[in-house]
C-alpha positions in Angstrom: 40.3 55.8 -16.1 37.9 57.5 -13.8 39.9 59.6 -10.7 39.9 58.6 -7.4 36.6 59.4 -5.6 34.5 58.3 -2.7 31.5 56.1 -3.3 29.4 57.7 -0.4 30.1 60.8 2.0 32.6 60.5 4.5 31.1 59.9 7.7 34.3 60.7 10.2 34.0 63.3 12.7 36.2 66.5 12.4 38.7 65.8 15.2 42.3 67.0 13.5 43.0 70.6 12.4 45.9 69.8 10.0 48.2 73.5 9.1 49.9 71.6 6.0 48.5 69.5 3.3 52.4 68.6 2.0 53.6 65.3 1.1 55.2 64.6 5.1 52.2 65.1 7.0 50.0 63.4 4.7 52.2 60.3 4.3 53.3 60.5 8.2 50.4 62.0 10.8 47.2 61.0 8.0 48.7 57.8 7.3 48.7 56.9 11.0 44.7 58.4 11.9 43.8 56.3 8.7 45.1 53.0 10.6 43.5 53.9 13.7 40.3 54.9 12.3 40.5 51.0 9.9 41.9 49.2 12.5 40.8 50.2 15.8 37.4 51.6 15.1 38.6 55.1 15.1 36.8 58.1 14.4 38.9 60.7 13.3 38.3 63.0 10.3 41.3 65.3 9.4 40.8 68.9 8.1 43.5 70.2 5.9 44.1 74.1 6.2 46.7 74.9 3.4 49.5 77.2 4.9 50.6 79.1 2.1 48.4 81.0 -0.8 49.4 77.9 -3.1 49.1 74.8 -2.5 47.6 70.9 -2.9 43.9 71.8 -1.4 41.7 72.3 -4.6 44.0 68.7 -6.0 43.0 67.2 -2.8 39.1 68.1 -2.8 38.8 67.1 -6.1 39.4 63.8 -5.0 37.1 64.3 -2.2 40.1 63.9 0.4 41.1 60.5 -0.7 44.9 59.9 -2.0 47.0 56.6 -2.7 50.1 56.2 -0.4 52.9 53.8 -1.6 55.5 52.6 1.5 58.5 51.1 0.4 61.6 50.0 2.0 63.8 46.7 4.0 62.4 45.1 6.8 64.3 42.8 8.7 66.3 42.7 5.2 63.2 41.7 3.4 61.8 44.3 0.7 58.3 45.8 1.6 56.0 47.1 -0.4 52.4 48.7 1.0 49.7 50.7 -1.1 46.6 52.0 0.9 44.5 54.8 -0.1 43.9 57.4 2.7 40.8 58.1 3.6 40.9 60.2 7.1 40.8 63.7 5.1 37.4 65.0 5.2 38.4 68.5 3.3 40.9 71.3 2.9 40.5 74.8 3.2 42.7 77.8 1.6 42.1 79.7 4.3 43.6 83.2 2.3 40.1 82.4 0.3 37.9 81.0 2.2 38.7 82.2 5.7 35.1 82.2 6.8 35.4 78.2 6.1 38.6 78.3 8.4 37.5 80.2 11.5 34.1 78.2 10.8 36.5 75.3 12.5 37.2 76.9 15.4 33.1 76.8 16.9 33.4 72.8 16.1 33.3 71.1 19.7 34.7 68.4 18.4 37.7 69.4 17.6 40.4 68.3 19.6 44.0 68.2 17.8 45.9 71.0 16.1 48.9 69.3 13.9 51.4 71.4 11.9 54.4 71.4 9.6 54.6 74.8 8.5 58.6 74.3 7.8 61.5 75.1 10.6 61.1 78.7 10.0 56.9 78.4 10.1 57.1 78.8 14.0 58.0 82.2 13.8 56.8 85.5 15.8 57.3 88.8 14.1 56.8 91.8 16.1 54.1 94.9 14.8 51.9 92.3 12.8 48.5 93.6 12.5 45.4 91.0 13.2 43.5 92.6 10.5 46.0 91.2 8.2 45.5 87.4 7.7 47.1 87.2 4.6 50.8 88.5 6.3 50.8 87.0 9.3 53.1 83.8 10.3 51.4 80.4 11.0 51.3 81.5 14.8 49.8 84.4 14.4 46.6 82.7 12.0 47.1 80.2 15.0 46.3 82.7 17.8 43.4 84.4 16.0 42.1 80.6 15.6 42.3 80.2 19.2 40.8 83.7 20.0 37.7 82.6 18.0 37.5 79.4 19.9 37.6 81.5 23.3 35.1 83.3 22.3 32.8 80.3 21.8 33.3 79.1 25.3 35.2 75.7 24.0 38.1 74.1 26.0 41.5 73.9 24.2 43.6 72.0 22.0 46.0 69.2 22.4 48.9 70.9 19.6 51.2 68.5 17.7 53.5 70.7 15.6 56.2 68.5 13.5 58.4 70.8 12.5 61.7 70.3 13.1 62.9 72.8 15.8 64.1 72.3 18.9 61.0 72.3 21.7 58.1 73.2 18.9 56.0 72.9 21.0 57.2 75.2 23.5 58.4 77.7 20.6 54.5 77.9 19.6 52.7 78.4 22.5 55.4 80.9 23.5 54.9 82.9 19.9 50.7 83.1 20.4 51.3 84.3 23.8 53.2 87.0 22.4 50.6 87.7 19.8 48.1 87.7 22.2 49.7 90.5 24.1 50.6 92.3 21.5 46.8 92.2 20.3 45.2 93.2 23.6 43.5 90.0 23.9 43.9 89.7 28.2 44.4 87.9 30.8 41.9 85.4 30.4 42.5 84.5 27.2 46.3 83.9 28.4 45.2 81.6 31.3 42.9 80.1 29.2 46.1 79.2 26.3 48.1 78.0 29.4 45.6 75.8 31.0 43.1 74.7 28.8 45.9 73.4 26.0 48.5 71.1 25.7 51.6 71.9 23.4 53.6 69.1 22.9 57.3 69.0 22.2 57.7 65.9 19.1 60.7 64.6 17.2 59.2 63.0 13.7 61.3 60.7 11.8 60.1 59.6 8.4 61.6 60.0 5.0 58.8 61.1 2.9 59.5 60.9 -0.7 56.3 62.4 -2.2 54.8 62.6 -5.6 57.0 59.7 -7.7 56.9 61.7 -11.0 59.1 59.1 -13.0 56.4 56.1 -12.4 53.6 57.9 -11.2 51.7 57.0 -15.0 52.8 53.6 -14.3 51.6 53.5 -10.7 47.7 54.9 -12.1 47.4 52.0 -14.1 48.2 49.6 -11.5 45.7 51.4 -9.1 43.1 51.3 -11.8 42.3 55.2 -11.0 43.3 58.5 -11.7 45.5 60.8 -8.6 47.1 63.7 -8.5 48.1 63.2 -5.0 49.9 60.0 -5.0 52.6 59.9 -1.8 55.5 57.7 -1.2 57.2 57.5 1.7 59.8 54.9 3.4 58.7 52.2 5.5 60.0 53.4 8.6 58.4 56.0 11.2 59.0 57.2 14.8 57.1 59.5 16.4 58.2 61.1 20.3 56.0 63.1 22.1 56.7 64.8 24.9 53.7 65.6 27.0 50.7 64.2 29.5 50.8 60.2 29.1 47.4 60.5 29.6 46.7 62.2 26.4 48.1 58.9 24.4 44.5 57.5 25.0 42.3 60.0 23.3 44.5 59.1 20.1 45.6 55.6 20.9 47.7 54.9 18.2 49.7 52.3 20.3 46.6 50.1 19.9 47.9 49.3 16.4 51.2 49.2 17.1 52.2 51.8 15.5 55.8 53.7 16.7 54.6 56.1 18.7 56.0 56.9 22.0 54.7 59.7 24.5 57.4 60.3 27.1 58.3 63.0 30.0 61.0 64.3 27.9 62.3 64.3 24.4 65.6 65.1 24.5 67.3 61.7 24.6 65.0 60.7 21.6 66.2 63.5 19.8 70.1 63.2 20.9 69.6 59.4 19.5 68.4 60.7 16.3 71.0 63.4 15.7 74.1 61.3 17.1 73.0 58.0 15.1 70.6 58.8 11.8 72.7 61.9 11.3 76.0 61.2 12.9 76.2 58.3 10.9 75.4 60.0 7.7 77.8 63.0 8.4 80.6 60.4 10.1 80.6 58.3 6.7 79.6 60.7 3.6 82.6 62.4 3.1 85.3 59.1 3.3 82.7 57.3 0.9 82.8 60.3 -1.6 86.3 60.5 -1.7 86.2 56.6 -2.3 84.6 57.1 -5.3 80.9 56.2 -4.2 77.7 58.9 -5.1 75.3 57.4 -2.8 74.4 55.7 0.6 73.1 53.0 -0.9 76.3 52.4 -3.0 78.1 53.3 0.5 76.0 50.3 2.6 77.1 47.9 -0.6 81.1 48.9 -0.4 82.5 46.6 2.5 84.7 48.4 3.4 82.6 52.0 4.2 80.0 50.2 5.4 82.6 48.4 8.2 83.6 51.7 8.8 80.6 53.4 9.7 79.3 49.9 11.6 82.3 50.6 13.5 81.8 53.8 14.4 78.5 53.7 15.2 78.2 50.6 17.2 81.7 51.1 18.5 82.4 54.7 19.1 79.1 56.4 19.4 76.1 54.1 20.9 78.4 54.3 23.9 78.6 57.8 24.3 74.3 57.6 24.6 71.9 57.6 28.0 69.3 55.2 26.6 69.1 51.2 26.8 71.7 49.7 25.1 69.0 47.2 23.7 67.1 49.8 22.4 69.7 52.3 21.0 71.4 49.3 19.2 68.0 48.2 17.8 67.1 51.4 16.7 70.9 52.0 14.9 69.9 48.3 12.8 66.5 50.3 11.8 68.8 53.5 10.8 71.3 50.2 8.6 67.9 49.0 6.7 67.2 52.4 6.1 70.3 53.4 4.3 69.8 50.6 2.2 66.4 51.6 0.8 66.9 50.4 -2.4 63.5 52.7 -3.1 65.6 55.8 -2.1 68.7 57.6 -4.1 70.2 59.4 -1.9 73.7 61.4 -2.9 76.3 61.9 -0.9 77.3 65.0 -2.1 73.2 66.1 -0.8 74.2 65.0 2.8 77.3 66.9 2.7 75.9 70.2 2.2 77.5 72.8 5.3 79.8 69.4 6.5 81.2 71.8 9.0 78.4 73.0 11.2 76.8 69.6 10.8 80.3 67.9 12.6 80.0 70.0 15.4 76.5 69.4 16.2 75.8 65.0 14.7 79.7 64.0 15.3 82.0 66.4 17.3 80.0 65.4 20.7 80.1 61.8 20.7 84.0 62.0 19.7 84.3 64.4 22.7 81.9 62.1 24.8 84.0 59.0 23.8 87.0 60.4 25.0 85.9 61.9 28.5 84.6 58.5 29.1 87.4 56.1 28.2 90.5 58.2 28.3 91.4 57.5 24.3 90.4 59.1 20.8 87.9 57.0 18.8 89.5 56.0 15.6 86.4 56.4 13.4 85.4 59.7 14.3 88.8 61.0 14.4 89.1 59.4 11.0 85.8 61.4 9.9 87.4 64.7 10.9 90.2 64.1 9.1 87.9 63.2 5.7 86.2 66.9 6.2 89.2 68.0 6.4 90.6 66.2 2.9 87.2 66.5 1.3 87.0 70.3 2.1 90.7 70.8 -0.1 88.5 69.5 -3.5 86.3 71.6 -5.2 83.4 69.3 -4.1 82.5 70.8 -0.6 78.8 73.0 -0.8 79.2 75.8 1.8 79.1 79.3 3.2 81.8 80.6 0.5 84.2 81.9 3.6 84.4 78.5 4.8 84.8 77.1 1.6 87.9 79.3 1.7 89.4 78.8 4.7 88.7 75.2 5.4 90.6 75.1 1.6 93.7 76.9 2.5 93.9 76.7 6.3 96.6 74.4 8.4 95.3 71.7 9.9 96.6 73.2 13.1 94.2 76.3 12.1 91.4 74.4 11.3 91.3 72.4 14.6 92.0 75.6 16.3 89.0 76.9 14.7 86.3 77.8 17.8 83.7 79.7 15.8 83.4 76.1 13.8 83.5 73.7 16.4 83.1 76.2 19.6 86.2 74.6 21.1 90.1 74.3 20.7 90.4 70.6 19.3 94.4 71.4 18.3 94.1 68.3 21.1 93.8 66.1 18.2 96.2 67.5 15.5 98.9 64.3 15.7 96.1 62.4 15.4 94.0 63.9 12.3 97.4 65.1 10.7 98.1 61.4 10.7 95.7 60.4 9.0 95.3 63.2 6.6 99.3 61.9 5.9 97.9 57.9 5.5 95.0 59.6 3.0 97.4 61.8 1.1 99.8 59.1 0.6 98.0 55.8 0.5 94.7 56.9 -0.6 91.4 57.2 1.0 90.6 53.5 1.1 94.0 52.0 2.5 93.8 54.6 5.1 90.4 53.6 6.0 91.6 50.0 6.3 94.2 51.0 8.9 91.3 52.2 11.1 88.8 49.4 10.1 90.9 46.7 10.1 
């Protein structure tokens, strides 16, 4: 088999700086310009600029940009299967050897859009960096020397889509290259100009992106008919908020092929949605379900009883506790259901658990507190789910910071819920409650104690 080439130069118009040629951007941000571009005439060509000294660039230009993507999931319960090879990527550049190439980019009047996901510790400033040294600086600081060069030129600005997963990225960056910029002499102007004449986005991304599929990947060529190293896999699902100018939507209109991406005033409700429902539900349900016995969410959404349990809880306890539309917080909790069911997606329990503690007080803790400011009364589930920590923390299954391995192993319960450096409260508030059903767990087992809230 012959690899995966183009049969005639791509004709697409640099547009998209890209800082990340990993599996999530390409089967999330490219993914989504290659449907614009197909089905709404687009014409936006994305440039790759590899982050780190080693990476997927010379893989990817060897296949002159093109790579298959495979989507795979539940839609309204039916399975769904998608292959389309990606063909937005123009080139990619390792900018640590060719950074002529790189800074080539930056006298491109074309270009328009700066997307990133350099990790959650990419967005990073680092004090006494030197602007002679490319090679050591942080993704902001290659950032700001980008935007210097494009100064220079007389250009106007950016509109800057990072997707890592920080609070207010957006916001984070621009503040880090103003920094930079200070610290590098580079003026006044230059800081009006990184003000004014750019637009940094704050963005919540949701998308499981499963990458390479290394077990079937063989099996996958010989369907396709051609050779790739790149092959990407990703769940059928995506969301995609971004905060900023509504008026920006329409120089990349991806709403024209109804794709789910929303550009709103503020975030923050977007991203309290995600972390109270995706990730409250996870945390709410994981531990119960491991001491039941099951190893993974999908095994967890086929047990009827764990699945009524987090059902309950999440359409009970927490969607209440939420500012959005009830329509659409409900709708998007059903999209979060098919999702757990992936059967394309293995995902262990145990891998979800990892630092239970700190992610209680941030995905679960608020809602239970939320719940009960509202309506006067504990909410069974979530006080249930505190008490399951609190069991599954006394195995030796619980992945941790070793100090709270050992104190959530041989504190009281009294202790524990007295705890503020985990939960940054006094929840002793709740001990008859959670020592109750730590008693029902102890002595009737995990699943007949789950019935009693369930049921």
């Amino acid at each position: 088999m012959e690899r995966l080439k183009r049969k005639e130069k791509c004709a697409l118009t640099e547009r998209v700086l890209q800082f990340g040629e990993g599996n999530f951007l390409r089967g999330f941000v490219d993914w989504m310009i290659d449907r614009l571009n197909k089905e709404n005439g687009g014409d936006y060509g994305v440039v790759l600029v590899q982050p780190l000294a080693n990476g997927l660039v010379d893989m990817i230009n060897e296949q002159d940009g093109l790579y298959s993507l495979y989507l795979r999931g539940l839609m309204n319960g039916e399975r769904v299967e998608e292959t389309r090879v990606v063909e937005c990527v123009t080139r990619g550049i390792n900018p640590f050897e060719n950074t002529d190439d790189f800074f080539e980019c930056a006298k491109n009047p074309e270009l328009r859009f700066i997307v990133s996901n350099t990790t959650e510790a990419g967005i990073e400033y680092k004090p006494d960096q030197s602007a002679d040294d490319f090679a050591g600086l942080t993704f902001p600081g290659r950032l700001t020397l980008f935007m210097k060069k494009r100064f220079d030129e007389g250009l106007g600005g950016f509109i800057l889509l990072p997707c890592e997963l920080i609070d207010r990225n957006g916001d984070c960056l621009k503040e880090c290259i103003l920094k930079y910029a200070a610290d590098w002499g580079y003026g006044a102007e230059f800081a009006e100009w990184i003000e004014k004449e750019n637009h940094f986005t704050n963005t919540l991304v949701d998308r499981i992106v499963t990458g390479y599929p290394r077990d079937t990947a063989k099996q996958m060529e010989e369907s396709f008919g051609y050779l790739d190293n790149v092959i990407d896999t990703a769940e059928i699902f995506h969301l995609w908020v971004i905060e900023g100018d509504k008026a920006l939507a329409d120089e990349i209109p991806f709403h024209k092929c109804g794709m789910n991406v929303l550009w709103t005033d503020d975030v923050t409700p977007y991203k309290k949605r995600k972390v109270r429902i995706l990730n409250g539900a996870h945390t709410m349900m994981v531990l119960a379900a491991h001491l039941a016995g099951l190893e993974t969410v999908r095994e967890a959404m086929e047990d009827e009883l764990v699945f009524s349990f987090m059902k309950k809880g999440l359409f009970d306890e927490i969607i209440p506790t939420l500012d959005l539309p009830e329509e659409e917080l409900v709708r998007f909790a059903n999209d979060v259901i098919e999702r757990f069911k992936n059967p394309f997606i293995k995902h262990y329990l145990l891998s979800i658990a990892l630092n239970s503690v700190s992610k209680f007080k941030v995905r679960v803790l608020p809602s239970l507190t939320s719940y009960m400011k509202a309506n006067g009364k504990e909410p069974q589930c979530l006080v249930f789910s505190l008490a399951a920590l609190i069991a599954f923390y006394r195995t030796d299954a619980a992945n941790d910071d070793p100090a709270v391995i050992e104190f959530m192993k041989k504190a009281s319960t009294a202790d524990i819920l007295a705890k503020k450096d985990y939960w940054d409260e006094d929840l002793t508030y709740l001990l008859p409650s959670v020592e109750a059903r730590l008693k029902d767990i102890d002595e009737l087992g995990i699943r007949k104690a789950m019935e009693k809230v369930v049921y």
